[in-house]
C-alpha positions as CSV (number, residue, x, y, z in Angstrom):
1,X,23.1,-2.6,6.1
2,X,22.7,1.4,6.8
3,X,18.9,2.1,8.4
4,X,16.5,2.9,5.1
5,X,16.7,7.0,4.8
6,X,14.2,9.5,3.3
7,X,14.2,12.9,2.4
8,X,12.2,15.7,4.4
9,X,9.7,15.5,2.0
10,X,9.3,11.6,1.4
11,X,9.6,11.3,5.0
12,X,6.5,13.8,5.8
13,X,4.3,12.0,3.4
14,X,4.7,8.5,5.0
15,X,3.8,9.8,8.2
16,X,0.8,11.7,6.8
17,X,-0.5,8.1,5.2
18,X,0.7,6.6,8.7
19,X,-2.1,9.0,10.6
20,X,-4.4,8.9,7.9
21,X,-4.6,4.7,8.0
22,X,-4.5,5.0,11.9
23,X,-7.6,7.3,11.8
24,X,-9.7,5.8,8.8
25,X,-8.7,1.7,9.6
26,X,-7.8,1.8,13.4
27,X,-10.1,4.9,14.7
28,X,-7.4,6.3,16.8
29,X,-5.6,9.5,16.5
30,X,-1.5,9.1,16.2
31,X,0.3,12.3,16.8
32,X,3.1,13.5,15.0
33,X,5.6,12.2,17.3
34,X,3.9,8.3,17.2
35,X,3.7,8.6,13.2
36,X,7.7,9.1,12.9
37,X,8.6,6.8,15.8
38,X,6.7,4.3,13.8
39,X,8.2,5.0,10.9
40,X,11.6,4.9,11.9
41,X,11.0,1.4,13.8
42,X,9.8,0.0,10.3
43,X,12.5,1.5,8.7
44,X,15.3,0.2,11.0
45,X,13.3,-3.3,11.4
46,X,11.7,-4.1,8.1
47,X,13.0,-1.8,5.6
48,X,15.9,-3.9,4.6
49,X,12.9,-6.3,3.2
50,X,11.5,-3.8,1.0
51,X,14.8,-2.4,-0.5
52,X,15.7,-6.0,-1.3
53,X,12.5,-6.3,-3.1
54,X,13.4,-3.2,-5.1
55,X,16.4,-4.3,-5.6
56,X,15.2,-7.9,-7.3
57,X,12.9,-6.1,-9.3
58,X,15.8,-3.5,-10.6
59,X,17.8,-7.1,-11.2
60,X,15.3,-8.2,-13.0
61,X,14.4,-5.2,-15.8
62,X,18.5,-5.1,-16.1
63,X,18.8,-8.5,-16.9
64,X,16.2,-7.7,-19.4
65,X,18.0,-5.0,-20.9
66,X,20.8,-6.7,-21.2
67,X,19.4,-10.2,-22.7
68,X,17.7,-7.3,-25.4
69,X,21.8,-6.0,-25.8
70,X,22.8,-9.8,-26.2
71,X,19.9,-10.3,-28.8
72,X,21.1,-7.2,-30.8
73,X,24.3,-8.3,-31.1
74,X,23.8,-11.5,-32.0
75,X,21.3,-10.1,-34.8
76,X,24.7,-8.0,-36.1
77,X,26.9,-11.1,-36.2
78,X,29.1,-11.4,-40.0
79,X,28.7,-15.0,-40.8
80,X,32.4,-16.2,-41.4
């Protein structure tokens, strides 16, 4: 599986959050640097995890969809 990807923008905000919870929880100062090494090293290691979660949940409001799609047309049958 390709290493999880963000955009400039998406990328920039994780690593804000990353050296805000380093210096609110931990009470260390990250650099930039740290913040986007980190982030990367989660992406490559653990982000297969959380895009198989989103994936699952995606499965699941499908499958809902389509069970409504099924209902419907079960609702339109012509009795013969």
């Amino acid at each position: 599986m390709a290493i999880v990807e963000f955009t400039q923008e998406e990328k920039d905000a994780i690593v804000n959050q990353i050296k805000l919870y380093f210096s609110e929880e931990l009470d260390q100062e990250i650099g930039q640097f740290q913040a986007e090494f980190l982030l990367d090293f989660f992406a490559e290691k653990i982000g297969g995890a959380f895009y198989n979660v989103g994936l699952r949940d995606a499965r699941a409001v499908l499958e809902g969809k389509l069970q409504d799609i099924d209902d419907a047309l079960y609702e339109i049958e012509k009795p013969i």
